[in-house]
N, C-alpha and C positions, 0 to 999 in steps of 0.2 A: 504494500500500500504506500508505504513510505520512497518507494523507486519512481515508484508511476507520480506521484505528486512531483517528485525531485525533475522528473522530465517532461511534465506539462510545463512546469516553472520554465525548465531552460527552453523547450518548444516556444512559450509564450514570450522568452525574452530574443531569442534569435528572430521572429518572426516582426515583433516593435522594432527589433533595430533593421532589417532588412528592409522596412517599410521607409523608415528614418532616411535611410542608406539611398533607399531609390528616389526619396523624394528629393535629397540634395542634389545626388546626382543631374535631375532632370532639373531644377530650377536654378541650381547654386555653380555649378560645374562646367568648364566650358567644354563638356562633351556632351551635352543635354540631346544636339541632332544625332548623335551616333549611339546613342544610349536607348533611343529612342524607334530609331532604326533597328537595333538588336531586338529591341523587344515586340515590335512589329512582326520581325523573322521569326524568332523564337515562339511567336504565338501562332502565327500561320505553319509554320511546320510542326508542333504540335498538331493541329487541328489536321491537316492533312497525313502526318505518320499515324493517327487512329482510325483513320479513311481506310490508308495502305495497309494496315492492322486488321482491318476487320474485313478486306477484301482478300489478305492472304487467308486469313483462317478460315473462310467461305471456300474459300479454291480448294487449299490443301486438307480440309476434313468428307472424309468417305461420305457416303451416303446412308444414310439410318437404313440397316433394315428391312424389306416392305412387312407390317405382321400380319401374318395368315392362320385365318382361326383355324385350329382343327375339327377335322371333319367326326362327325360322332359316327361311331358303327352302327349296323340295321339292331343288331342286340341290345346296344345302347338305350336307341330310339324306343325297341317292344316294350325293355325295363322300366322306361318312364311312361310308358302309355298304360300300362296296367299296371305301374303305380297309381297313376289319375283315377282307373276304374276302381281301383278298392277302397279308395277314400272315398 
């Protein structure tokens, strides 16, 4: 219990300063157009390698299957018809 609290704390502190980090960057920084530019990239390729992600595992996964009931025997079929008559 005491692990998981110790690493939401550091999650929750890396994550304020990363936010910190990028805002300077863009407003305070004289690389605010190339900073800006990366994260343009980095968000469209994102988006598009889960595109490329979800079309390779469509491609490269077999095909399920087809399921085919089985067929019941004539014996089967008598068994439950003259179970129906005795009830």
């Amino acid at each position: 219990m005491l692990g998981d609290r110790s690493l939401g704390a550091v999650l929750l502190l890396v994550g304020i300063f990363g936010i910190l980090a990028y805002l300077w960057l863009i407003f305070a920084s004289p690389y605010d157009l190339l900073i800006l530019k990366l994260t343009a990239v980095v968000a469209v390729a994102s988006i598009f390698g889960i595109l490329a992600w979800i079309g390779y595992t469509m491609v490269s996964t077999p095909p399920a299957p087809a399921a085919v009931e089985p067929q019941s025997s004539k014996s089967d079929t008598e068994s439950k018809t003259s179970a129906k008559k005795k009830d």
